[in-house]
C-alpha positions as CSV (number, residue, x, y, z in Angstrom):
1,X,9.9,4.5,-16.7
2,X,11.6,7.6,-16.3
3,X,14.4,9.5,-16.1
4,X,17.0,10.8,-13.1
5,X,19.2,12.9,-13.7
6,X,21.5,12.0,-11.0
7,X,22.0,8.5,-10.2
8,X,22.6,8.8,-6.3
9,X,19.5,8.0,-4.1
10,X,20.5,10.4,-1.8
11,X,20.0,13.5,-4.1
12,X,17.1,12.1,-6.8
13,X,14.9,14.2,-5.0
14,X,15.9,17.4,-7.0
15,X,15.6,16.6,-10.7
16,X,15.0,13.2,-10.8
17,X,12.6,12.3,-13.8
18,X,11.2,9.1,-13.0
19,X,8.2,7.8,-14.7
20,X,6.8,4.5,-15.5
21,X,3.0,5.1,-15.5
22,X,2.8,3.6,-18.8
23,X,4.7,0.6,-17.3
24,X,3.1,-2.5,-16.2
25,X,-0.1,-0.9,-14.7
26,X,-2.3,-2.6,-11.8
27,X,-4.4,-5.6,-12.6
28,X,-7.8,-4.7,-12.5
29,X,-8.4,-6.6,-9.6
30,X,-6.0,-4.7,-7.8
31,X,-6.6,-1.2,-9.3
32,X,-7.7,0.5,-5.8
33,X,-4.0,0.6,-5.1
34,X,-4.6,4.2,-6.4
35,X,-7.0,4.9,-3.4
36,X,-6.2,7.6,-1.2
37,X,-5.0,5.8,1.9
38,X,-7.4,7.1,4.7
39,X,-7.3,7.0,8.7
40,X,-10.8,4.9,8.2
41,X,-12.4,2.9,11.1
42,X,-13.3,-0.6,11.0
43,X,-16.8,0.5,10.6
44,X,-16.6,1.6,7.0
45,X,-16.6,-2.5,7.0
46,X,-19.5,-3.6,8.6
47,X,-18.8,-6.8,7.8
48,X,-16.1,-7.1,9.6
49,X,-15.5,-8.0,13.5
50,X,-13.0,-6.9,15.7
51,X,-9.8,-7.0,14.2
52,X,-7.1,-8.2,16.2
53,X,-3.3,-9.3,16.0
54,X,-3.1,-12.5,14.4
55,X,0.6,-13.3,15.8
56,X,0.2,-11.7,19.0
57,X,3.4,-13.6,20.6
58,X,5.5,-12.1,17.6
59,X,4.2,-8.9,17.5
60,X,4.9,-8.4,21.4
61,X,8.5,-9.6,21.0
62,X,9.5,-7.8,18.3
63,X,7.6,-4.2,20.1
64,X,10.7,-4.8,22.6
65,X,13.2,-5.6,20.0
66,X,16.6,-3.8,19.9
67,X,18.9,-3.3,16.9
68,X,22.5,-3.0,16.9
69,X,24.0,0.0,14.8
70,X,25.7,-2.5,13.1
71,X,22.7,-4.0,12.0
72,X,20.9,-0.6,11.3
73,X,24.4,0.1,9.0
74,X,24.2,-2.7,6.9
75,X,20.6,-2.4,6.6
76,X,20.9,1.2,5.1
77,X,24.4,0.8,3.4
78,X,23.7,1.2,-0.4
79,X,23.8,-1.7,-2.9
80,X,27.7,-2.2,-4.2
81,X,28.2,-2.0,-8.0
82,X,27.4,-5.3,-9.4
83,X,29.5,-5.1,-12.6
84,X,26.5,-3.6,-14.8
85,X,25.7,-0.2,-16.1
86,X,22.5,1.3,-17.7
87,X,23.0,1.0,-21.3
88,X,19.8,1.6,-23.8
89,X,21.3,4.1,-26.3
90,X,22.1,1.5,-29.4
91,X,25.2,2.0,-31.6
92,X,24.9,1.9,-35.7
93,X,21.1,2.8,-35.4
94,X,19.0,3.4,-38.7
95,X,17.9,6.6,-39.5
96,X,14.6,7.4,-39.6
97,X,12.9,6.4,-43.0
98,X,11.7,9.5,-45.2
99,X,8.5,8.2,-45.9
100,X,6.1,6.9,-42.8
101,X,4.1,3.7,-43.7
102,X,1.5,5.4,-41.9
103,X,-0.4,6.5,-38.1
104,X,-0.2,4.1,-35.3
105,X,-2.7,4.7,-32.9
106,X,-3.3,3.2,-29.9
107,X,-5.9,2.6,-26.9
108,X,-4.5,1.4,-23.4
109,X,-6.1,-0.6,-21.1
110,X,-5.3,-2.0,-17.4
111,X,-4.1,0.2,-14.6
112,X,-1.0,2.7,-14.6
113,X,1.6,-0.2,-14.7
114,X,0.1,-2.2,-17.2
115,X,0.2,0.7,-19.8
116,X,4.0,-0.5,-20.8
117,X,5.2,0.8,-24.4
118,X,6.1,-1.6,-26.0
119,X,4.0,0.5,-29.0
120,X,6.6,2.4,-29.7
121,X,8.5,-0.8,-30.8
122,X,5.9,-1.5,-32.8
123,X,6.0,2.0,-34.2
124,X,9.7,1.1,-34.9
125,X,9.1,-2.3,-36.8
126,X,6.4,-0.7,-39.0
127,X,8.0,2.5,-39.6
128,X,5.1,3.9,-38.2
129,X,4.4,7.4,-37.0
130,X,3.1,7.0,-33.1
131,X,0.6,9.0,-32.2
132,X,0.4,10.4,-28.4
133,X,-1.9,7.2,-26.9
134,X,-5.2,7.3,-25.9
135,X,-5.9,6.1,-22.4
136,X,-8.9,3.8,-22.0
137,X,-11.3,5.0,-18.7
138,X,-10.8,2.6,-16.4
139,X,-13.6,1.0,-14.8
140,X,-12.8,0.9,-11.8
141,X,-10.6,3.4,-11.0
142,X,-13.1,5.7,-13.1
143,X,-10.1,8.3,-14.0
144,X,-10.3,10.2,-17.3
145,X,-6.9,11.4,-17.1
146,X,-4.7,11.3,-20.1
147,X,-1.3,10.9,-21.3
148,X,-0.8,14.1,-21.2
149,X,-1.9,14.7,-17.9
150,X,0.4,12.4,-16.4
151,X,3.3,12.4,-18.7
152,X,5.8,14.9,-19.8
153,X,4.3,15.0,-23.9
154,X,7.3,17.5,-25.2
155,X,10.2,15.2,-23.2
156,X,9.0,11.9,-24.7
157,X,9.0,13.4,-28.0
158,X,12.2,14.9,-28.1
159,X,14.1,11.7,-26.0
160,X,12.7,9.6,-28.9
161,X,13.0,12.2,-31.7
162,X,16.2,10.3,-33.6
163,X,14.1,7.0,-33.1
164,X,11.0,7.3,-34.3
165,X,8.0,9.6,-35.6
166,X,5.6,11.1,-32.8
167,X,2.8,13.7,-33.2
168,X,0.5,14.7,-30.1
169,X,-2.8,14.1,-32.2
170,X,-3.6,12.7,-35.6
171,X,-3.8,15.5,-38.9
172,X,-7.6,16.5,-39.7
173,X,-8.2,14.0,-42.0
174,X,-8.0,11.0,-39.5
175,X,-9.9,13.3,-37.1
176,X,-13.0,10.0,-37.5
177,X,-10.5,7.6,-35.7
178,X,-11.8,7.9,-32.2
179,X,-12.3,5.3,-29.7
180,X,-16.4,6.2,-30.2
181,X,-15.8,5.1,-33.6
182,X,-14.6,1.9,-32.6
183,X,-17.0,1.2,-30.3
184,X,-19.8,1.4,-32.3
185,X,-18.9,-1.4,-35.2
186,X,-16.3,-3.6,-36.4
187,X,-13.4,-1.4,-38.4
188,X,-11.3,-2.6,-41.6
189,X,-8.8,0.1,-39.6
190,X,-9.2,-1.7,-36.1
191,X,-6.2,-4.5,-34.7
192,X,-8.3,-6.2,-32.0
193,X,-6.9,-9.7,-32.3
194,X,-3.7,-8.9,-31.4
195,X,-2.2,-12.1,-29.3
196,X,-0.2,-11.3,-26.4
197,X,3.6,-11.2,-26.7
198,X,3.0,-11.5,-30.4
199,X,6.3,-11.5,-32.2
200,X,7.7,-8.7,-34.8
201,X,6.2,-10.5,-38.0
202,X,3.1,-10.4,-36.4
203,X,2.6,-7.3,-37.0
204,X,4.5,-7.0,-40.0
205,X,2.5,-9.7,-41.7
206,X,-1.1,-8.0,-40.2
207,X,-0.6,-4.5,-39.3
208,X,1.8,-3.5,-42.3
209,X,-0.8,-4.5,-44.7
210,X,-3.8,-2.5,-43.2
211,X,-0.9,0.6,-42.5
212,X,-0.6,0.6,-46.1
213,X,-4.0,0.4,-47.2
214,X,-5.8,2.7,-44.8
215,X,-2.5,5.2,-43.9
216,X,-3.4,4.4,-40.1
217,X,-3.9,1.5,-37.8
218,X,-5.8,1.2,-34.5
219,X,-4.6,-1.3,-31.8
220,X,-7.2,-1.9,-29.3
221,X,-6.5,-3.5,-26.8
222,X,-2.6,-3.2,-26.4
223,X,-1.4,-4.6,-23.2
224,X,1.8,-6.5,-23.1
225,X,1.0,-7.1,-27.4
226,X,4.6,-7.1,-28.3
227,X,6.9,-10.3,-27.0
228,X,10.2,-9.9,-24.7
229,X,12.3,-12.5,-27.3
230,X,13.6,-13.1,-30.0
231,X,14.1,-9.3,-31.2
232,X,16.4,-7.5,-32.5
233,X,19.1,-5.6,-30.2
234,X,17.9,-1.9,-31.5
235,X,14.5,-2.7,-30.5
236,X,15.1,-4.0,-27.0
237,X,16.8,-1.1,-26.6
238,X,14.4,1.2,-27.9
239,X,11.9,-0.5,-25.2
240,X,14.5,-0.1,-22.5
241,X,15.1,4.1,-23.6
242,X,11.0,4.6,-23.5
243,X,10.7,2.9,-20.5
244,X,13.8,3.9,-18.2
245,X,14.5,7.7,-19.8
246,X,11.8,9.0,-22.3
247,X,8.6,8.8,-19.8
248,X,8.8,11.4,-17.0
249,X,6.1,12.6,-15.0
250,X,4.6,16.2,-15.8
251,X,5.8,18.4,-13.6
252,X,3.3,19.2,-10.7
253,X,4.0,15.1,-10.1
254,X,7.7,15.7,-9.9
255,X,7.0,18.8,-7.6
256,X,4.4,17.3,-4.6
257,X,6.9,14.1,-4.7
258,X,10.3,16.2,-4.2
259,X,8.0,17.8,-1.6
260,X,7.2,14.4,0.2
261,X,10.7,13.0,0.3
262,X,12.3,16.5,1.6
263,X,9.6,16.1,4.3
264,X,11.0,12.6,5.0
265,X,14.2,13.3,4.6
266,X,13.9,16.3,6.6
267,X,11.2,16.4,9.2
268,X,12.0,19.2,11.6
269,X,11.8,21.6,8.9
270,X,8.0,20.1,8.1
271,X,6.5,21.9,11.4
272,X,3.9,24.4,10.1
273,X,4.4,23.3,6.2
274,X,0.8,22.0,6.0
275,X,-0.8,25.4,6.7
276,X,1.1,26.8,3.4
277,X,1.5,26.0,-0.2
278,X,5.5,25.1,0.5
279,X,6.1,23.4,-2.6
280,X,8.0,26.2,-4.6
281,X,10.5,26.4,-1.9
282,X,11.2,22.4,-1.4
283,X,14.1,22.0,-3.4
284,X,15.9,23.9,-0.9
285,X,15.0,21.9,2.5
286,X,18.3,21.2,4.5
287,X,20.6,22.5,2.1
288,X,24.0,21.6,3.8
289,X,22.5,19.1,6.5
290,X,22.6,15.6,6.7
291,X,19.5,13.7,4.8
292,X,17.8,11.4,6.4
293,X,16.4,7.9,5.3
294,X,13.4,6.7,4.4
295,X,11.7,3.1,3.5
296,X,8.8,3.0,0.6
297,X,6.3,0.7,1.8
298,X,3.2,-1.0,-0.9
299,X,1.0,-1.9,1.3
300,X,-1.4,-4.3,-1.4
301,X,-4.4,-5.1,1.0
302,X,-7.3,-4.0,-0.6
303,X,-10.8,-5.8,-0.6
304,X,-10.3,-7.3,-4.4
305,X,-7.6,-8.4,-3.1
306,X,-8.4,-9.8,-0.5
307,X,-11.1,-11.5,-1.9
308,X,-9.7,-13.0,-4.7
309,X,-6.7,-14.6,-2.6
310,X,-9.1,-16.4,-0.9
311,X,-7.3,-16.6,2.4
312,X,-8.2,-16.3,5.7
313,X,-7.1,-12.7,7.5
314,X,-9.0,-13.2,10.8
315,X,-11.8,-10.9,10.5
316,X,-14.2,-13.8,12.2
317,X,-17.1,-15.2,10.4
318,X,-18.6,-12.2,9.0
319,X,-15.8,-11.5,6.9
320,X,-15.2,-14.9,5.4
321,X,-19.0,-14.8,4.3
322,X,-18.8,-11.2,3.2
323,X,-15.7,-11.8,0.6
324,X,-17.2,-15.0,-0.3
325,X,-20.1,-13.0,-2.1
326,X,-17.6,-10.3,-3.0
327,X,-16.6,-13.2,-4.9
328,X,-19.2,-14.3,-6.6
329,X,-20.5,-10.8,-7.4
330,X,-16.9,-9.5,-9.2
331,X,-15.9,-13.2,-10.7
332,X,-19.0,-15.1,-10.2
333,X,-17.0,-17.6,-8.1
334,X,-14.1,-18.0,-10.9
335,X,-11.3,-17.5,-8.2
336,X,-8.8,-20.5,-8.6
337,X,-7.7,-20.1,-4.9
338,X,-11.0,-21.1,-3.5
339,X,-10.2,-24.7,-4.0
340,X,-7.7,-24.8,-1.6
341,X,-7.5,-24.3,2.3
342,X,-5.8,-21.2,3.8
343,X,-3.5,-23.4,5.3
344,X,-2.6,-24.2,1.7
345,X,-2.4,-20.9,0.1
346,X,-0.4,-19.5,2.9
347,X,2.5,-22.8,2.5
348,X,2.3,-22.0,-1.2
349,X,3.3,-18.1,-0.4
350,X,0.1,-17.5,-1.9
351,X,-2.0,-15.0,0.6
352,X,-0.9,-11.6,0.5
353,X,0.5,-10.2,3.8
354,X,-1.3,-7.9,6.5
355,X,0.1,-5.0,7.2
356,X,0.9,-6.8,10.6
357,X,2.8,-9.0,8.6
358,X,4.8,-7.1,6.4
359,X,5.6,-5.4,10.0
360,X,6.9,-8.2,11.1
361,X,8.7,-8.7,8.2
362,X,10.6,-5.1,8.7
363,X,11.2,-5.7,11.8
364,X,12.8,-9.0,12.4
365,X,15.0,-7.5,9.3
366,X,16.0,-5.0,11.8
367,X,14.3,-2.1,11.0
368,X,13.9,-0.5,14.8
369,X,10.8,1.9,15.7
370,X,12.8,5.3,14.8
371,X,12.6,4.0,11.0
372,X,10.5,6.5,8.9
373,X,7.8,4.5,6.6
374,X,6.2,6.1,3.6
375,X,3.3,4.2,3.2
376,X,2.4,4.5,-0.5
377,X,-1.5,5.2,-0.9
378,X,-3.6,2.3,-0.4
379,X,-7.6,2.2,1.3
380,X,-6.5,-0.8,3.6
381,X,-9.4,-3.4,3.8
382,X,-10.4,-2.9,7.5
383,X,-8.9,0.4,7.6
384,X,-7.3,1.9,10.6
385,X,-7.9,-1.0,12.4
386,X,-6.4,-3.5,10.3
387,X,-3.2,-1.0,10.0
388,X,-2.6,-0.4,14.2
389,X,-0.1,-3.4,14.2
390,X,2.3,-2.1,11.7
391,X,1.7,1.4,13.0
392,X,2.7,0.3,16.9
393,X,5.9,-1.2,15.0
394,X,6.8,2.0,13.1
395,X,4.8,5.0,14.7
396,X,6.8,7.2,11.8
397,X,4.3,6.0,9.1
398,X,3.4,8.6,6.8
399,X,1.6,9.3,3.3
400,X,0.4,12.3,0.9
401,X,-2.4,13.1,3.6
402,X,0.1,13.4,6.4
403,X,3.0,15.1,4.6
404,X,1.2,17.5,2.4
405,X,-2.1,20.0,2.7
406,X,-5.2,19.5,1.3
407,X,-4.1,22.4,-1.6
408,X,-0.5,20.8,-2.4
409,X,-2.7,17.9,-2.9
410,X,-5.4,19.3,-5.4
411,X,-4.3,18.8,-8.6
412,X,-4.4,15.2,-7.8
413,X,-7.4,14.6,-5.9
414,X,-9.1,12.2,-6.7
415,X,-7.3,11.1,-9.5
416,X,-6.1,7.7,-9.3
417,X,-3.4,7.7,-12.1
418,X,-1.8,11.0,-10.6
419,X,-2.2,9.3,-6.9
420,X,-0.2,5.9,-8.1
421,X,2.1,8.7,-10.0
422,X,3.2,10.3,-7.0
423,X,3.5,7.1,-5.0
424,X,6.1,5.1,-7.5
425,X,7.8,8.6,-7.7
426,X,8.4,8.4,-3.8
427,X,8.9,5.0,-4.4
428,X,11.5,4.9,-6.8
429,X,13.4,7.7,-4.5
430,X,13.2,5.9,-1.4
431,X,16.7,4.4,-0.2
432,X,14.7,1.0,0.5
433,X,11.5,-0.3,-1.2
434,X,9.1,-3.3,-0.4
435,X,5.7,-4.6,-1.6
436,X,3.9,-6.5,0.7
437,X,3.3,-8.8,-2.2
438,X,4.2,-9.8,-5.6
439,X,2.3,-7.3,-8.4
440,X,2.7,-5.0,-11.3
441,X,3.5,-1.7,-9.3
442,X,6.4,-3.8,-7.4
443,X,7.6,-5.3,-10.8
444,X,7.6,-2.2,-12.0
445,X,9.3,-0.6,-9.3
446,X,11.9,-3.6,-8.9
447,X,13.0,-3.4,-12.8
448,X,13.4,0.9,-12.7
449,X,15.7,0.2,-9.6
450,X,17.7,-2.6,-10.8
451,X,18.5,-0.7,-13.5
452,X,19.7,2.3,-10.8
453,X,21.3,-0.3,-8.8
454,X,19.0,0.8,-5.6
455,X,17.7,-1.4,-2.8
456,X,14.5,-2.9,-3.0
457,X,13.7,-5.8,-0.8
458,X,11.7,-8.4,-2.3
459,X,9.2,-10.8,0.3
460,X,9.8,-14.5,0.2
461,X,6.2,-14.9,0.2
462,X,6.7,-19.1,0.4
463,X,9.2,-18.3,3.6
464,X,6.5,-16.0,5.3
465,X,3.3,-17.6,4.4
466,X,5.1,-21.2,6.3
467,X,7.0,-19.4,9.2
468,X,3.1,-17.2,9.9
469,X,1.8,-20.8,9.7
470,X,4.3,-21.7,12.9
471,X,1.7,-20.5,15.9
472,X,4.9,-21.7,18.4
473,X,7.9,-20.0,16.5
474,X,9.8,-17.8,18.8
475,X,10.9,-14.6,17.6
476,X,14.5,-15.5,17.7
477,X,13.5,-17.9,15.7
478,X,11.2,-15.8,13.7
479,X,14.0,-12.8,12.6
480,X,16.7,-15.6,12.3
481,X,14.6,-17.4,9.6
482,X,13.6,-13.9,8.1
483,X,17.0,-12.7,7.7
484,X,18.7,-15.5,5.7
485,X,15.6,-15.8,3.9
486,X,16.1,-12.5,2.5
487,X,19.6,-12.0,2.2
488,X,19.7,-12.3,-1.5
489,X,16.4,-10.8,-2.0
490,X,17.6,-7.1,-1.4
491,X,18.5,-5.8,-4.8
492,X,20.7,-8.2,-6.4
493,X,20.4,-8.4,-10.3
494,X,19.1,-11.5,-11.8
495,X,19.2,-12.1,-15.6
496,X,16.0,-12.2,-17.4
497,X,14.6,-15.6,-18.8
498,X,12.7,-16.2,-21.8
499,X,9.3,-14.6,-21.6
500,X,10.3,-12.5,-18.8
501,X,9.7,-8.8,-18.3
502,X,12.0,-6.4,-19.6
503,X,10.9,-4.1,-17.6
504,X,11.3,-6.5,-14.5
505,X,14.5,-7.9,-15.5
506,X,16.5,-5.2,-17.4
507,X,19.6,-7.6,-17.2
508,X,20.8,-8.0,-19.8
509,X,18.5,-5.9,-22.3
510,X,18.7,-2.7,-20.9
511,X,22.5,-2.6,-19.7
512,X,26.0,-3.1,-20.4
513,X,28.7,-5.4,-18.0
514,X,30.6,-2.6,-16.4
């Protein structure tokens, strides 16, 4: 992911260098995450009725709801050191060999956090020179940008310069070894069978060999193509030092995200900000005043995702029929879920939540209506309508559109890498993050701040899908059921398990007991 500089959340804002676009990137089903999130009207979905609360009773209790300071303390009160420390610089490590086996090159697929290095690993095993990767154009989110326009090029390099060999673009005479060339006909140079979480000999049994025929290798597809076990220390470190201090956003990213959280942070200086290009001067917003605090909110409630969960979100008829053939267009009715009832998806914590729900959710927590919500970029299925519950809850909901003009914004309009950029950038300096639902942008979020020891609350989405079933629960009932469902759920570290993410679960890969 990337690196801060400082480790406090209340002061990330001003150099922090956090970047995990390469990380675990959106499913392709879910790639729209990257969508600018727009004030649209349930007409942009024709097929859609009249949306209306789902849990009215809850939602009209909890619009009356008061919280204790007390309660809003605790809620806010920083994580206490749980006895582990980042730790991804390895002692005793090899030098770098004199002689490179030969190019690595590589072509990444999936969305911005599915793009995890684990190449340079490879690079690493093979004593490979890694070239800069190529990033595949993804269908959906049909963005050409490259590495380079999201990520810091000259930082990776040099973070990674004692560990292994990186050059921006391969020497003339591999100039042929383009993804066109690949494209075209099957390549002695091309890896394509590369089995997921394949293990270190793998490579060196498969990969070495055509390395030292050819002098370069090309690994197409790579997503998650190198396994979490059974490696050696060095290299799950190395992993951990690409992921959580080597990739940093460039630096127009880093600027329009401090921008957004001094804005939060600071909202009575924001009056008349949107008229002007402000962001030269952010740094210096409330210099010697109190910050204020902010919640990160991924809202995930797009139409392939709603369609593929298969669940019921009370859009009438009309909607039901409509994502049925959304369906059976995109998968050709290959969605698992449909089997079941919604009554059984939603007891198996298997629908993802409205943003009614994950309102709920905040606010039988505690969070009161003065709490300001950063709502990272998402085009809600249903639009504005489908949003009004949550935004009755926490009428302080912002995003880029709201906190920043039309020209701050330009450089990343329209871009959905850059868009998902700046969100996990807010994200990750948020004092409290939560994803509606389970997915590669909250994984990837939860594993950077683990590893910072931040708060990040993660949904029991078994818990809410039963208690949403309740139509009688009261809403004493409701928050009391919420809150010690979710009391451990907050941040607390949990050591990886085999096959696990280290990017996920950085315990006990990518740190040290304190």
């Amino acid at each position: 992911m990337m690196e801060l500089k400082n480790q406090n959340h209340h002061h990330l804002h001003t150099g922090a260098t956090l970047a995990t676009l390469s990380l675990l990137f959106f499913n392709v089903f879910f790639a729209t995450f990257l969508t600018p999130f727009t004030h649209a009207s349930s007409s942009m979905y024709p097929e859609q009725g009249a949306i209306k609360p789902r849990h009215l009773r809850l939602l009209k209790s909890a619009l009356e709801r008061e919280t204790s300071t007390s309660q809003l303390s605790d809620l806010w009160t920083p994580l206490e050191n749980q006895g582990w420390r980042p730790c991804v610089e390895c002692k005793n490590v090899p030098s770098l060999p004199e002689k490179s086996e030969g190019y690595i090159q590589v072509f990444l697929d999936g969305g911005l956090n599915q793009q995890r290095m684990g190449v340079v690993a490879v690079a690493k095993i093979l004593n490979a020179t890694l070239v800069i990767p190529y990033l595949e154009v993804n269908p959906v989110w049909r963005d050409s940008s490259s590495f380079t326009d999201i990520f810091d090029v000259d930082h990776f390099i040099d973070v990674l310069k004692d560990d292994i060999s990186i050059i921006k673009e391969l020497p003339e005479e591999f100039s042929w070894s383009t993804r066109e060339y690949y494209a075209t006909a099957i390549r002695d140079t091309r890896i394509k069978a590369a089995p997921v979480h394949a293990s270190a000999n793998w490579y060196l049994k498969n990969v070495l060999p055509i390395l030292r025929s050819y002098n370069i290798a090309a690994i197409a597809p790579f997503s998650h193509r190198l396994t979490f076990d059974n490696l050696p220390m060095d290299i799950q470190r190395l992993r951990c030092k690409v992921n959580f201090k080597a990739l940093r956003f460039v630096p127009h990213i880093r600027t329009l995200g401090d921008a957004l959280i001094s804005r939060l942070r600071y909202p009575q200086d924001s009056a008349g900000v949107m008229d002007t290009n402000y962001l030269e001067e952010v740094t210096d917003a409330g210099h010697g005043r109190r910050a204020g605090k902010f919640v990160a909110l991924h809202l995930r409630f797009d139409k392939d995702m709603a369609a593929h969960s298969a669940c019921d979100f009370g859009g009438g008829k009309a909607e039901k029929l409509a994502l049925a053939k959304y369906r059976q267009v995109i998968w050709q009715g290959r969605v698992l879920n449909s089997q079941f009832t919604d009554e059984e998806l939603r007891s198996q914590g298997r629908c993802p939540m409205t943003p009614e729900e994950i309102g709920l959710l905040l606010a039988a927590l505690g969070f009161d209506n003065s709490t300001r919500l950063y709502l990272a970029s998402h085009k809600v299925y249903g639009g504005e309508a489908r949003i009004s519950a949550l935004r009755q809850l926490f009428p302080l909901m912002e995003n880029k559109k709201s906190l920043a003009s039309a020209d701050e914004r330009s450089q990343i309009k329209g871009k959905a890498s850059l868009l998902a950029a700046v969100d996990y950038y807010v994200g990750m300096h948020s004092d409290i993050f939560i994803s509606a639902s389970p997915g590669n942008m909250h994984n990837a979020l939860v594993g950077q701040r683990s590893y910072l020891n931040l708060k990040t609350i993660r949904p029991n989405m078994v818990l809410m899908g039963q208690l949403f079933l309740n139509k009688s629960i009261s809403w004493p009932e409701f928050q009391e059921a919420v809150v010690a469902g979710h009391q451990n759920r907050q941040g607390q570290l949990r050591l990886r398990k085999p096959k696990q993410s280290i990017y996920t679960y950085p315990v006990p890969d990518c740190m040290c007991q304190a």
